[in-house]
N, CA, C and O atoms as a Tripos MOL2 file, in Angstrom:
@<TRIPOS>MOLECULE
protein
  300   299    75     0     0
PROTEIN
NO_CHARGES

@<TRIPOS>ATOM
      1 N         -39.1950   17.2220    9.8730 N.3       1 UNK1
      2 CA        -38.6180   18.3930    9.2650 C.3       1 UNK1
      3 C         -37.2570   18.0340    8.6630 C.2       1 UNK1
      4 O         -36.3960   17.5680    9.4080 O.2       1 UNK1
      5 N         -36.9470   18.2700    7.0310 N.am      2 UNK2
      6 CA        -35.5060   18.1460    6.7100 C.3       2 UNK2
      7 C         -34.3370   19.5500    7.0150 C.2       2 UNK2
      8 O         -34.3390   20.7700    6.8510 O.2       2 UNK2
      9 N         -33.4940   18.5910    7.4980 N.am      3 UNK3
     10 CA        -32.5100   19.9350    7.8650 C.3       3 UNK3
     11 C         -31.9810   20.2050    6.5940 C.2       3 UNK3
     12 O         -31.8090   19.2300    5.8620 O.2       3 UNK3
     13 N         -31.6400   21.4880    6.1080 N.am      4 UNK4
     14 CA        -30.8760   21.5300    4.4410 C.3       4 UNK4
     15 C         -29.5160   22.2350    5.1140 C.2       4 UNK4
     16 O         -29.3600   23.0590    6.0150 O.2       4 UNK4
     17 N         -28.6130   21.5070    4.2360 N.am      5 UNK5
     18 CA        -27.6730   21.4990    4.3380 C.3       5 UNK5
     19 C         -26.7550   22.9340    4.0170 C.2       5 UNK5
     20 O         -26.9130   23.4260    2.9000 O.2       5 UNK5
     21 N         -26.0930   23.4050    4.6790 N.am      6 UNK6
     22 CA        -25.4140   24.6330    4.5910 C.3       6 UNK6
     23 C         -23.6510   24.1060    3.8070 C.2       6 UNK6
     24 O         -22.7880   23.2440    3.9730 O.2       6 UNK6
     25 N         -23.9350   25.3070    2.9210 N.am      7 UNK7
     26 CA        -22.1330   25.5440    2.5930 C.3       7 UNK7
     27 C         -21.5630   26.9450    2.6090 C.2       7 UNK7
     28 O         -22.0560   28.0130    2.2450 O.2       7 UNK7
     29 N         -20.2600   26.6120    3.1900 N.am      8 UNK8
     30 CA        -19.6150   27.8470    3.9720 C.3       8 UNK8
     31 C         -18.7390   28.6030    2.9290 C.2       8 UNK8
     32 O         -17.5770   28.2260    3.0830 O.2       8 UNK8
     33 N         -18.8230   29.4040    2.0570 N.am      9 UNK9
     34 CA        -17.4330   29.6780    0.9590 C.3       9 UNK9
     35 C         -16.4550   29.9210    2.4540 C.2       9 UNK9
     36 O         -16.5280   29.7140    3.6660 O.2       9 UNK9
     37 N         -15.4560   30.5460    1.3530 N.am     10 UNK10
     38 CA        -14.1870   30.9240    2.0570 C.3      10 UNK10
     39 C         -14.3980   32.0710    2.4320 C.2      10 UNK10
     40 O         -13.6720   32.4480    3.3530 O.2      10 UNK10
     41 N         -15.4180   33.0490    1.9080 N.am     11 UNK11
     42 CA        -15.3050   34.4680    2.6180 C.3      11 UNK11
     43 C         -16.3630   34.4400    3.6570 C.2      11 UNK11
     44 O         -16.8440   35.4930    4.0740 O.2      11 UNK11
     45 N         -16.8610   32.9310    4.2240 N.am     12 UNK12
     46 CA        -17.5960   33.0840    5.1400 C.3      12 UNK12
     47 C         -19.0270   33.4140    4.8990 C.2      12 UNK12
     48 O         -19.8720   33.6740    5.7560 O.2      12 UNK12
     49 N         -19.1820   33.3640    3.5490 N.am     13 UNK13
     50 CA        -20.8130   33.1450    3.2400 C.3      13 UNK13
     51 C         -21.5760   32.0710    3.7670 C.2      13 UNK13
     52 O         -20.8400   31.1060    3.9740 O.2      13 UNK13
     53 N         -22.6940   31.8670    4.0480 N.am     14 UNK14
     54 CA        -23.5360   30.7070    4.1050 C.3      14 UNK14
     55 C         -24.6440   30.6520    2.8470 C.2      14 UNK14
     56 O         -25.2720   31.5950    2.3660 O.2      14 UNK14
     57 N         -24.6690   29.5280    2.5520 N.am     15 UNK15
     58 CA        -25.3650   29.4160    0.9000 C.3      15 UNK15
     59 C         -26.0270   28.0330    1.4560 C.2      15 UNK15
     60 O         -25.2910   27.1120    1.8120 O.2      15 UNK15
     61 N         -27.6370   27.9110    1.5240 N.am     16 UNK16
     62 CA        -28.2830   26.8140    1.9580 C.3      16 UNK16
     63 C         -28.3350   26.1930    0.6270 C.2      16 UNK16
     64 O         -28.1910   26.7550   -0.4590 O.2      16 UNK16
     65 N         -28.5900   24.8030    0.8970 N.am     17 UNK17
     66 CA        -28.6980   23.9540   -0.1780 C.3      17 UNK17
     67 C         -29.6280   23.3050    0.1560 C.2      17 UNK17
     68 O         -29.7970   22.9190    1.3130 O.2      17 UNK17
     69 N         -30.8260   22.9390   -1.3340 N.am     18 UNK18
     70 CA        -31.9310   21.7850   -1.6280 C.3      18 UNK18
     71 C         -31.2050   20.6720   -1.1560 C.2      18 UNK18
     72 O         -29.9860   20.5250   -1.2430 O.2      18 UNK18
     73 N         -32.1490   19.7730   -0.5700 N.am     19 UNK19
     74 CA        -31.6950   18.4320   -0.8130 C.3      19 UNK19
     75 C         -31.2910   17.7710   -1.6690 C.2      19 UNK19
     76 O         -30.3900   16.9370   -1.5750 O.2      19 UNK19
     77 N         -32.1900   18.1890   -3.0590 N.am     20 UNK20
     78 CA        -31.4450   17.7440   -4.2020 C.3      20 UNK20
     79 C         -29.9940   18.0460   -4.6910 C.2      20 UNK20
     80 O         -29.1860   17.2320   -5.1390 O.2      20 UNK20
     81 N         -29.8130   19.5950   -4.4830 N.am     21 UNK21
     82 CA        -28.8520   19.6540   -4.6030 C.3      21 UNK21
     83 C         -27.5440   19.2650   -4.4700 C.2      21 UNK21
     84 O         -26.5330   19.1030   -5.1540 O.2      21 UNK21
     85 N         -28.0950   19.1360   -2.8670 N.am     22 UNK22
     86 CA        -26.5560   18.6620   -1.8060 C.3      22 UNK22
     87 C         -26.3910   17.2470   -2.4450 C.2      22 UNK22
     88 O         -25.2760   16.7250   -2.4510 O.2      22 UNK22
     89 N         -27.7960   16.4250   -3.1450 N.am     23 UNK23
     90 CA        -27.0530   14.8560   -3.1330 C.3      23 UNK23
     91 C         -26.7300   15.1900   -4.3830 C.2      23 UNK23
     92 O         -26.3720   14.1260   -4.8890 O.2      23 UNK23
     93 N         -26.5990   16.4660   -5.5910 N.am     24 UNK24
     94 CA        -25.8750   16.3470   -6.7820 C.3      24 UNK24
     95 C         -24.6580   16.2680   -6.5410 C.2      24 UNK24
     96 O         -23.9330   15.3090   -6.8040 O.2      24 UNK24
     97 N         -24.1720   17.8910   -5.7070 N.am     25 UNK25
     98 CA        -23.3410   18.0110   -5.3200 C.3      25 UNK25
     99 C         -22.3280   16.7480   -4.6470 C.2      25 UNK25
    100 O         -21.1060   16.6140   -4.7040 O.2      25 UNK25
    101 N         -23.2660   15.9960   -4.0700 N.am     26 UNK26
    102 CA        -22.4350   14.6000   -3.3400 C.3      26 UNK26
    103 C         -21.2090   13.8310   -3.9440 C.2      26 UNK26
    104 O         -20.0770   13.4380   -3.6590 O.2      26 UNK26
    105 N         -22.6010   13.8730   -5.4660 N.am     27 UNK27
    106 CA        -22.3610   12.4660   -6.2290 C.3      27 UNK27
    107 C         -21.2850   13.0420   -6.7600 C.2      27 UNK27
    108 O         -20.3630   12.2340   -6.8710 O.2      27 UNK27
    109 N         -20.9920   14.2890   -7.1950 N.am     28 UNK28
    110 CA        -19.7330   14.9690   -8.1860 C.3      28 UNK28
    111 C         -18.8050   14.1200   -7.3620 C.2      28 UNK28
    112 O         -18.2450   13.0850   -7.7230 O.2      28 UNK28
    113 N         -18.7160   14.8550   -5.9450 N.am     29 UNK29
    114 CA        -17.8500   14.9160   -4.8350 C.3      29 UNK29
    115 C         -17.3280   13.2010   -4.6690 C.2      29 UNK29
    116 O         -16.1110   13.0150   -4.6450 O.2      29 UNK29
    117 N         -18.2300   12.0170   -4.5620 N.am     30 UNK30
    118 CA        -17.9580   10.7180   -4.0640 C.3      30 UNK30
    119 C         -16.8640   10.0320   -4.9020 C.2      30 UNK30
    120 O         -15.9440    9.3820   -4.4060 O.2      30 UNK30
    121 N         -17.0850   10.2770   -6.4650 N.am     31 UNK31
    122 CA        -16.1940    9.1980   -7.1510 C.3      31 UNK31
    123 C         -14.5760    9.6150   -7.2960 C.2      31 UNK31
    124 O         -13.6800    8.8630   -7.6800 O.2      31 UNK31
    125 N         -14.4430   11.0330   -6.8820 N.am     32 UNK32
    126 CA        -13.2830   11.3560   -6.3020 C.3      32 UNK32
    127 C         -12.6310   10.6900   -5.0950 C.2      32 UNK32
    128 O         -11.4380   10.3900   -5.1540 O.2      32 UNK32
    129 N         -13.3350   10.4500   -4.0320 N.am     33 UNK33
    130 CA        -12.9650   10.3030   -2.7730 C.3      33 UNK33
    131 C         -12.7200    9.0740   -3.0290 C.2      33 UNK33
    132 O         -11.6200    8.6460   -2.6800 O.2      33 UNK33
    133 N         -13.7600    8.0820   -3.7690 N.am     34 UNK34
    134 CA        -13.4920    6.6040   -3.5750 C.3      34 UNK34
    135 C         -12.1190    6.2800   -4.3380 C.2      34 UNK34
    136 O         -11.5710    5.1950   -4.1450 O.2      34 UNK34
    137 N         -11.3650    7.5870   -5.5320 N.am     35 UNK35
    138 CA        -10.4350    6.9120   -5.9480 C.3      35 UNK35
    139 C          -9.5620    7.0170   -5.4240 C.2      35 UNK35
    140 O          -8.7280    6.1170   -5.5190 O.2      35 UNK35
    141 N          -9.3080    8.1160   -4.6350 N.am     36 UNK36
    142 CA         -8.0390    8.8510   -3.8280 C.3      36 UNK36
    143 C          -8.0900    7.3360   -2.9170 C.2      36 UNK36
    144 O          -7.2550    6.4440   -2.7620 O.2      36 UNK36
    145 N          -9.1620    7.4890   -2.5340 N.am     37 UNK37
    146 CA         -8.9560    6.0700   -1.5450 C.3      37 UNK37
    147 C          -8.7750    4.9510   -1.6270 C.2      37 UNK37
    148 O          -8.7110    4.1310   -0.7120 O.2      37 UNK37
    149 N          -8.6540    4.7650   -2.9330 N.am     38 UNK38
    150 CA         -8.0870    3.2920   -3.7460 C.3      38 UNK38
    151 C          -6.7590    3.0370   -4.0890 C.2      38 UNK38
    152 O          -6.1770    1.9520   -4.1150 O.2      38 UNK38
    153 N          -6.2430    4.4170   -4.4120 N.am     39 UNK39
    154 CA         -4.6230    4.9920   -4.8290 C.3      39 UNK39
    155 C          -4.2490    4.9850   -3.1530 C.2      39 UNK39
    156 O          -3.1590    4.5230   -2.8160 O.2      39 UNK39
    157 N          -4.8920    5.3460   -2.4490 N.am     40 UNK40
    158 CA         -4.1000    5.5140   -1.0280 C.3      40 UNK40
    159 C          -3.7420    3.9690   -0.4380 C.2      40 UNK40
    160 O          -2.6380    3.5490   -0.0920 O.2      40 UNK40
    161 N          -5.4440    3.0470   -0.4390 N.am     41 UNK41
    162 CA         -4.9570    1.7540   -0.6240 C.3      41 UNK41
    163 C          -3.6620    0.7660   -0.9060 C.2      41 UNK41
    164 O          -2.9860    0.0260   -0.1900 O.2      41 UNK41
    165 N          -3.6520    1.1150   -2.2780 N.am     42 UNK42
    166 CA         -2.3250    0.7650   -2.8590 C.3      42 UNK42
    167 C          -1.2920    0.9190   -2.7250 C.2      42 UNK42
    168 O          -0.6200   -0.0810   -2.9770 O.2      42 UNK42
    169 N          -0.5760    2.0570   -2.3130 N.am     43 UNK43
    170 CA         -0.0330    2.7900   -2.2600 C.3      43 UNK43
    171 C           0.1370    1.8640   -0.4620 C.2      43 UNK43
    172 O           1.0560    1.0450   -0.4750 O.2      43 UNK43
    173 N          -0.5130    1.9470    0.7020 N.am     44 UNK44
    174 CA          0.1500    1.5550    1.6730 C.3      44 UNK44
    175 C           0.6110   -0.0640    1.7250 C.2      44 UNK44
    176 O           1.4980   -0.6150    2.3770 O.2      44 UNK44
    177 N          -0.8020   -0.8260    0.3330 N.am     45 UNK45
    178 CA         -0.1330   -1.8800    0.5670 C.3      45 UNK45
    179 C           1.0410   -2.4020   -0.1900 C.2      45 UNK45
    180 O           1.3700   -3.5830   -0.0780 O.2      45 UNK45
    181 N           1.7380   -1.5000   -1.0200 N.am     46 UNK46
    182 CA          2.8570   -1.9710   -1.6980 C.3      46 UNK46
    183 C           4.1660   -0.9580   -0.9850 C.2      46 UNK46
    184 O           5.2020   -0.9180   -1.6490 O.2      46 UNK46
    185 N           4.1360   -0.2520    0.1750 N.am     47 UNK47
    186 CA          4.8340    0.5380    0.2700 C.3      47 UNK47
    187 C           6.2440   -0.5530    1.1460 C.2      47 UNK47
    188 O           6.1760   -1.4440    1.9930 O.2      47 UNK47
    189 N           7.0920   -0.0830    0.6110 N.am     48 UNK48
    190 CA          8.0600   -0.9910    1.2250 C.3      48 UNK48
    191 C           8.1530   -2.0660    1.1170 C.2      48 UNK48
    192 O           8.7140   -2.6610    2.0370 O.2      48 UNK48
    193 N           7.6430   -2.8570   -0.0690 N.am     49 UNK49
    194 CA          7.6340   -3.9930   -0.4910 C.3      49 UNK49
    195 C           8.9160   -4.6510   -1.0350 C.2      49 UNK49
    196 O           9.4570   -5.7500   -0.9110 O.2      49 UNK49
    197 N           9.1850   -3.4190   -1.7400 N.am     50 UNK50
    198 CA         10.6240   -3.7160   -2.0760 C.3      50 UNK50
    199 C          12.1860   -3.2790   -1.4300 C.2      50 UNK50
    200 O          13.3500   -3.5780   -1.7000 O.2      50 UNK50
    201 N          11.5620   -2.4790   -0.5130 N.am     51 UNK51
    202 CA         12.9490   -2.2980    0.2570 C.3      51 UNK51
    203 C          13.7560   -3.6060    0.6270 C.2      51 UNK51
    204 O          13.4190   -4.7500    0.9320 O.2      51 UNK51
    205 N          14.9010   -2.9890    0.4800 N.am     52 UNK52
    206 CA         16.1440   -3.9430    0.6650 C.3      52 UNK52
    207 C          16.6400   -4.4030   -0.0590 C.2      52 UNK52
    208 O          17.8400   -4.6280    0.0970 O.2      52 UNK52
    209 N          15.8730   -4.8430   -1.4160 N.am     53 UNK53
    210 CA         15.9000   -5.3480   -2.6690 C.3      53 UNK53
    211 C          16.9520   -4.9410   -3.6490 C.2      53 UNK53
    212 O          17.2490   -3.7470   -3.6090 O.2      53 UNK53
    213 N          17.4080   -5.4850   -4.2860 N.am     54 UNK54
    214 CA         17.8760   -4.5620   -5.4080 C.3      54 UNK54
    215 C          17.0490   -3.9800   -6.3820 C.2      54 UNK54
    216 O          16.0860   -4.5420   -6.9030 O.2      54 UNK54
    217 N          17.5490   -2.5360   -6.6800 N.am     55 UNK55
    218 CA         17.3470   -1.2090   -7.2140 C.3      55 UNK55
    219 C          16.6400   -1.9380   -8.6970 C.2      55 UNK55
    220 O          17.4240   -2.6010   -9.3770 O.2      55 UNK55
    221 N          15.5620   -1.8470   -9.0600 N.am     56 UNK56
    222 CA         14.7870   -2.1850   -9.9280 C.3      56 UNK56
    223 C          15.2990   -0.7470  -11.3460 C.2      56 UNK56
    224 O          15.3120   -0.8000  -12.5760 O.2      56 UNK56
    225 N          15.5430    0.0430  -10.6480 N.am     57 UNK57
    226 CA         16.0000    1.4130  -11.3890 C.3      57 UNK57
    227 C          17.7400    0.7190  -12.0060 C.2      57 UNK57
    228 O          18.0260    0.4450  -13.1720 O.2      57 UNK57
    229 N          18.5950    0.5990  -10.8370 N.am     58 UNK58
    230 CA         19.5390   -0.0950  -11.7820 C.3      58 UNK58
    231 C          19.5420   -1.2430  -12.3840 C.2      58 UNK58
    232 O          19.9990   -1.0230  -13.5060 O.2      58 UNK58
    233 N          19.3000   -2.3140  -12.2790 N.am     59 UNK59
    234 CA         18.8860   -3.1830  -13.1090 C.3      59 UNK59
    235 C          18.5260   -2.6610  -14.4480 C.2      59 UNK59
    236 O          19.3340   -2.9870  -15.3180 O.2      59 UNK59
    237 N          17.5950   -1.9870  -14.8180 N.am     60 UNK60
    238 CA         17.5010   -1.1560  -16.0750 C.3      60 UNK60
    239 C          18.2880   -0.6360  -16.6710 C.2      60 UNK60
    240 O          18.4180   -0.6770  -17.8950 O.2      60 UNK60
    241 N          19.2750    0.2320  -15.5100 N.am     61 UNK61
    242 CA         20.2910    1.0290  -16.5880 C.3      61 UNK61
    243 C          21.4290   -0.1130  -16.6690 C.2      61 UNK61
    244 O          22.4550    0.3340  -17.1820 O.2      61 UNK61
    245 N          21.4880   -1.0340  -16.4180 N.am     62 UNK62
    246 CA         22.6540   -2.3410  -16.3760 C.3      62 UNK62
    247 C          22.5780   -3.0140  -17.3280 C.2      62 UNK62
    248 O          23.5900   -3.3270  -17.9550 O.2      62 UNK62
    249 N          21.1300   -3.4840  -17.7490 N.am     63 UNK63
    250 CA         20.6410   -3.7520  -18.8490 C.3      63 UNK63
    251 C          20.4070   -3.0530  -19.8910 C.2      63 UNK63
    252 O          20.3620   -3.8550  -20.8240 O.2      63 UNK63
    253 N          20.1730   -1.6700  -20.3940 N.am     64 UNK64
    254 CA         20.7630   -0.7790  -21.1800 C.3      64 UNK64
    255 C          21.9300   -0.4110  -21.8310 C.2      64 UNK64
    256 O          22.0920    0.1090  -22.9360 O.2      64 UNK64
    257 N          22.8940   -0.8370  -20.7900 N.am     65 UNK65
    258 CA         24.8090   -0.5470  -21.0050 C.3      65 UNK65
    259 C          24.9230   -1.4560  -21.8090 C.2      65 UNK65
    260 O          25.3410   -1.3710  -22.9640 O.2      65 UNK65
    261 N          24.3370   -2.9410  -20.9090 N.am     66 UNK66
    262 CA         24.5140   -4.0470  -21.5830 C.3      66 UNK66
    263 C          24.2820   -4.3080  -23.3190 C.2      66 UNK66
    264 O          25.1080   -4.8230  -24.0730 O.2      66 UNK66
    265 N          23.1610   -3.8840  -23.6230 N.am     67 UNK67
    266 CA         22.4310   -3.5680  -24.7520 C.3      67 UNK67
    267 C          23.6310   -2.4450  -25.1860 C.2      67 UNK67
    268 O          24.6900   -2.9410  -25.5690 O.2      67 UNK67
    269 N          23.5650   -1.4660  -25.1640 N.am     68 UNK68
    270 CA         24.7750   -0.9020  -25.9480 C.3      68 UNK68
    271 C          25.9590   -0.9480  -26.3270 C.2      68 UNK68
    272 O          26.6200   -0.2050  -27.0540 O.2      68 UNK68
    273 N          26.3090   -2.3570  -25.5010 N.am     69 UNK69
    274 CA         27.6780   -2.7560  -25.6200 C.3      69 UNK69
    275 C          27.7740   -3.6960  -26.4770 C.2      69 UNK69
    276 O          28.8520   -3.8670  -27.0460 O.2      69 UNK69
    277 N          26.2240   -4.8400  -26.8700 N.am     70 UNK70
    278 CA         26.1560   -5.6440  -27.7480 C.3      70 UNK70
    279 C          26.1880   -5.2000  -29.0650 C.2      70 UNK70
    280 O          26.8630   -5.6690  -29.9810 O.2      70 UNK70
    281 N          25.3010   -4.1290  -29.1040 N.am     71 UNK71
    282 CA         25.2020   -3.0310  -29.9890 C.3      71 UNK71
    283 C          26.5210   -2.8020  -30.6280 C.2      71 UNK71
    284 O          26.5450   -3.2290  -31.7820 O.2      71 UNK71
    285 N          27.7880   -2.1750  -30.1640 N.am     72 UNK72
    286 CA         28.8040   -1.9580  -30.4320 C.3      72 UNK72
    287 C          29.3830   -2.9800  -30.5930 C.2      72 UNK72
    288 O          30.2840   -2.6480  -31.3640 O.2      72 UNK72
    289 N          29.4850   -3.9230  -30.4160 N.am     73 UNK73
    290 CA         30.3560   -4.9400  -30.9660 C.3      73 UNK73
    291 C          29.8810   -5.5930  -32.2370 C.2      73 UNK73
    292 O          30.6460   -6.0320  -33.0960 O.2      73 UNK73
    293 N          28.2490   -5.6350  -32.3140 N.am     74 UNK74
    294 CA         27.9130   -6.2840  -33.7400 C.3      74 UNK74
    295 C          27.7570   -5.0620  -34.5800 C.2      74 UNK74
    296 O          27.5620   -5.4240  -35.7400 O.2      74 UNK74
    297 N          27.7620   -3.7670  -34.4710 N.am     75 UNK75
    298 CA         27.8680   -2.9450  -35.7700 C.3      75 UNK75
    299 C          29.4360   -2.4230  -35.6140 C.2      75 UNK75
    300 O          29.9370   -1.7060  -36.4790 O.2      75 UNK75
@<TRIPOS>BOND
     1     1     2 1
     2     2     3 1
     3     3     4 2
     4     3     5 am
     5     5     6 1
     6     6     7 1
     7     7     8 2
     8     7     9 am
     9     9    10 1
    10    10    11 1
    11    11    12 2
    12    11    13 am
    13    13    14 1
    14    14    15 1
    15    15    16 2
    16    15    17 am
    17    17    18 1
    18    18    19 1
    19    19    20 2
    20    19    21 am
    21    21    22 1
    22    22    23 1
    23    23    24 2
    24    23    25 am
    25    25    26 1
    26    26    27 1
    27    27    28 2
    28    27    29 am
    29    29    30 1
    30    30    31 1
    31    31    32 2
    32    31    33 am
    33    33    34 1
    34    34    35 1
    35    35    36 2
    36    35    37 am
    37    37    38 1
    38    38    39 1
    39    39    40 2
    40    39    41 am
    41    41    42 1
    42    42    43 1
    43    43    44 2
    44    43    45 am
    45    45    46 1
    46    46    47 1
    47    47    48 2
    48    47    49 am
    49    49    50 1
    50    50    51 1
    51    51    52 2
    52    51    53 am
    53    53    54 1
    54    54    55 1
    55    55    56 2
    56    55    57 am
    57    57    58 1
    58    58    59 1
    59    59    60 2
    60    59    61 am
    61    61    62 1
    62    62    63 1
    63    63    64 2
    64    63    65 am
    65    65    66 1
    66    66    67 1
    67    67    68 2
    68    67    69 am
    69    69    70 1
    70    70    71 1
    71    71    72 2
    72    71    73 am
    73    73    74 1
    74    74    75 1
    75    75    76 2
    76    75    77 am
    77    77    78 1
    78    78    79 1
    79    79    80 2
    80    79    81 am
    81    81    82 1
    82    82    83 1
    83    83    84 2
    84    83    85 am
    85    85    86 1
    86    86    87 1
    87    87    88 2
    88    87    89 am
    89    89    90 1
    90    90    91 1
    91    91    92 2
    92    91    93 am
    93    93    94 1
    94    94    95 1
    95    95    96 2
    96    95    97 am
    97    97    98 1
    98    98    99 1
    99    99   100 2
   100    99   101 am
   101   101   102 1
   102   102   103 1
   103   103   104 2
   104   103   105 am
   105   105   106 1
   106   106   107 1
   107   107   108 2
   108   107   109 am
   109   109   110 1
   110   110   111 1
   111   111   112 2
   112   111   113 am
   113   113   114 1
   114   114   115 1
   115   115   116 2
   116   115   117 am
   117   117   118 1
   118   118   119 1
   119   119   120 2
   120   119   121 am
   121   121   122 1
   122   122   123 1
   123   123   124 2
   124   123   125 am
   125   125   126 1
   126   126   127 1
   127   127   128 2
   128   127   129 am
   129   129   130 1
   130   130   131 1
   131   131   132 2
   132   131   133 am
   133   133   134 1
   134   134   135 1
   135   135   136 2
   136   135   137 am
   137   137   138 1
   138   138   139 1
   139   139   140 2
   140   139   141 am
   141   141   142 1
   142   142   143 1
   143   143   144 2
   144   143   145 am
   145   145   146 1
   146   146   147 1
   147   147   148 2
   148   147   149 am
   149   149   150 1
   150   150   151 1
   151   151   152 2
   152   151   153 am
   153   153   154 1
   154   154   155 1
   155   155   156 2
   156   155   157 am
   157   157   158 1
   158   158   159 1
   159   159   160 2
   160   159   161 am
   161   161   162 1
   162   162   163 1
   163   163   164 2
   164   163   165 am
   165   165   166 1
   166   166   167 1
   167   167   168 2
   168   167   169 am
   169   169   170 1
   170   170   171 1
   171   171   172 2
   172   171   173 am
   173   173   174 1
   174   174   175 1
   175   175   176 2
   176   175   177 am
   177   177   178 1
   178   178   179 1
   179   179   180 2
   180   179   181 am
   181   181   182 1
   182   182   183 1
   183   183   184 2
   184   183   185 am
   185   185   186 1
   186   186   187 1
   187   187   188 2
   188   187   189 am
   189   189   190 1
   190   190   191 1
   191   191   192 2
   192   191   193 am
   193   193   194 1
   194   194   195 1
   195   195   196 2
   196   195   197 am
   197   197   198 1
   198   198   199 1
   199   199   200 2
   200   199   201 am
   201   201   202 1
   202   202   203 1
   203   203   204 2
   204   203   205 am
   205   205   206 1
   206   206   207 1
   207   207   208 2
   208   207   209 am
   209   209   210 1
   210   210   211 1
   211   211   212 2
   212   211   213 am
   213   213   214 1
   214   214   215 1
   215   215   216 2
   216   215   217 am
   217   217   218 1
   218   218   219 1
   219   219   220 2
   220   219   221 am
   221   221   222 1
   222   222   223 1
   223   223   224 2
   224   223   225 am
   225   225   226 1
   226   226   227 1
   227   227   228 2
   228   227   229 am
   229   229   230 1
   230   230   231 1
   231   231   232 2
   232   231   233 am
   233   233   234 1
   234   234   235 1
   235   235   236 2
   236   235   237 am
   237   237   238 1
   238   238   239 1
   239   239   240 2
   240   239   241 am
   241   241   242 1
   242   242   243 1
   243   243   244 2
   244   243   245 am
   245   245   246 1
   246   246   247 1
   247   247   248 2
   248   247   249 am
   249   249   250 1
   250   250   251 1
   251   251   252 2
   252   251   253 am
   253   253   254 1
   254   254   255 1
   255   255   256 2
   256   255   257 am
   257   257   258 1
   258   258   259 1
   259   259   260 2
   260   259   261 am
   261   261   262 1
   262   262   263 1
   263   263   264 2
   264   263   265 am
   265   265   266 1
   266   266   267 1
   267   267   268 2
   268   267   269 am
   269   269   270 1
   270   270   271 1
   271   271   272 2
   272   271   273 am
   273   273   274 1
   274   274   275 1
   275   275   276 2
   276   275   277 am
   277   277   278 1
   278   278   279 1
   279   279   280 2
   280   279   281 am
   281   281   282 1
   282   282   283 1
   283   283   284 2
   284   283   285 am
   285   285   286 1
   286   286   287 1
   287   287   288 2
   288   287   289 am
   289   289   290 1
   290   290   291 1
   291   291   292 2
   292   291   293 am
   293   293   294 1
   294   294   295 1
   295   295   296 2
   296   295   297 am
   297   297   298 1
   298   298   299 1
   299   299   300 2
@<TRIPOS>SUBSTRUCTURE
     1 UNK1         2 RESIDUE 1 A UNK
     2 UNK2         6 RESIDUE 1 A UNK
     3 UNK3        10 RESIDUE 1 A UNK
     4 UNK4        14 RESIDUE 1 A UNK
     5 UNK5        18 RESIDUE 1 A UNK
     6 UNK6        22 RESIDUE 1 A UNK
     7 UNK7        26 RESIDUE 1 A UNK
     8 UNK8        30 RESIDUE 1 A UNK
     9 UNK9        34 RESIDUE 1 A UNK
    10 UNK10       38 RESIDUE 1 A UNK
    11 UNK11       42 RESIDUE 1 A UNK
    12 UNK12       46 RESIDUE 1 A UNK
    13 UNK13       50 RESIDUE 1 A UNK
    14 UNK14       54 RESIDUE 1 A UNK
    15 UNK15       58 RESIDUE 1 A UNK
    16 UNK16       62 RESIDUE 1 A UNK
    17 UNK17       66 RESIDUE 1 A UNK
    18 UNK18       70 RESIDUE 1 A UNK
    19 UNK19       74 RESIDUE 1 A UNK
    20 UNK20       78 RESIDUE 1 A UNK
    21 UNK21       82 RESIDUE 1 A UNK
    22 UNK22       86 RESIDUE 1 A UNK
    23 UNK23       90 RESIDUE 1 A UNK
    24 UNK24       94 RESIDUE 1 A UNK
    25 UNK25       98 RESIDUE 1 A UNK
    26 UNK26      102 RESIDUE 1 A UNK
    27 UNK27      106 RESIDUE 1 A UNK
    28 UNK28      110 RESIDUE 1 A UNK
    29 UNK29      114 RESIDUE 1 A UNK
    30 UNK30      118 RESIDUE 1 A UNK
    31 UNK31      122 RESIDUE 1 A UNK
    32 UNK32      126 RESIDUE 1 A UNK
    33 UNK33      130 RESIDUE 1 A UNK
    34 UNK34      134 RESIDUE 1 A UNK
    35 UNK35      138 RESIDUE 1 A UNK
    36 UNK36      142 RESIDUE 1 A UNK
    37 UNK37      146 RESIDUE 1 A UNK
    38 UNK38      150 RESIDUE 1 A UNK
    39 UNK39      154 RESIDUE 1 A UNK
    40 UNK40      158 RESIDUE 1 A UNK
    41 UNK41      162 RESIDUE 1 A UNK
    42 UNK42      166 RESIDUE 1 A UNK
    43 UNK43      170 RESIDUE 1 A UNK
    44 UNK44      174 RESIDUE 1 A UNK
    45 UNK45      178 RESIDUE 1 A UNK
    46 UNK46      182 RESIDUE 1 A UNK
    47 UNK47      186 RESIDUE 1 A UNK
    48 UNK48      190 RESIDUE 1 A UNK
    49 UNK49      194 RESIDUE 1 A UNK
    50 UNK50      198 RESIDUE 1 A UNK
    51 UNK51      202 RESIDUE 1 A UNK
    52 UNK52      206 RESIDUE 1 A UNK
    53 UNK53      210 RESIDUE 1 A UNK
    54 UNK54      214 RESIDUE 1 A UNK
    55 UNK55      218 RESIDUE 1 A UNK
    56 UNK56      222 RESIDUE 1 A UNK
    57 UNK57      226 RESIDUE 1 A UNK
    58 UNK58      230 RESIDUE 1 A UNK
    59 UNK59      234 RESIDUE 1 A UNK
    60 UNK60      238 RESIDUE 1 A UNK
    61 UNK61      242 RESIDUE 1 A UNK
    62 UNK62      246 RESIDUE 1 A UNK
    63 UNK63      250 RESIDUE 1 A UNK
    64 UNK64      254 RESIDUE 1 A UNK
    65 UNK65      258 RESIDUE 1 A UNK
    66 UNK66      262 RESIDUE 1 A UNK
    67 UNK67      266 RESIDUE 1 A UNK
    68 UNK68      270 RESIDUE 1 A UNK
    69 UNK69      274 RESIDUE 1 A UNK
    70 UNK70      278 RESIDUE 1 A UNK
    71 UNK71      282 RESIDUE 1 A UNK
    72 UNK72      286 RESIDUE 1 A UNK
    73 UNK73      290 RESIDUE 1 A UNK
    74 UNK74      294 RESIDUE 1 A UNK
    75 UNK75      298 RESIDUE 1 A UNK
């Protein structure tokens, strides 16, 4: 016997689902999850990688000043 799968709305309905359905429904549902879980991946393995480091953010604006100061002297 297949069990079919139940979904609950929020007002507490129950709405049975085909088998087919539930594995449409799945597939929408999976390639979401696998990316969140790829970004989450990443995300722990670069976290704090750079602490301690110097500020990758200033460096930029240091190099910007810099650039505007060359700027001003050759025009």
């Amino acid at each position: 016997m297949v069990q079919r799968a139940r979904l609950i709305t929020l007002q507490g309905k129950r709405i049975e689902l085909s088998p087919e359905l539930y594995r449409q429904i799945k597939e929408l549902i999976a390639p979401r999850s696998r990316s969140q879980s790829k970004t989450t991946k990443v995300i722990a393995a670069t976290y704090g990688k750079y602490a301690g480091g110097r500020s990758l953010t200033q460096v930029l604006l240091e190099e910007r000043a810099a650039e505007r100061t060359r700027r001003k002297e050759i025009g």
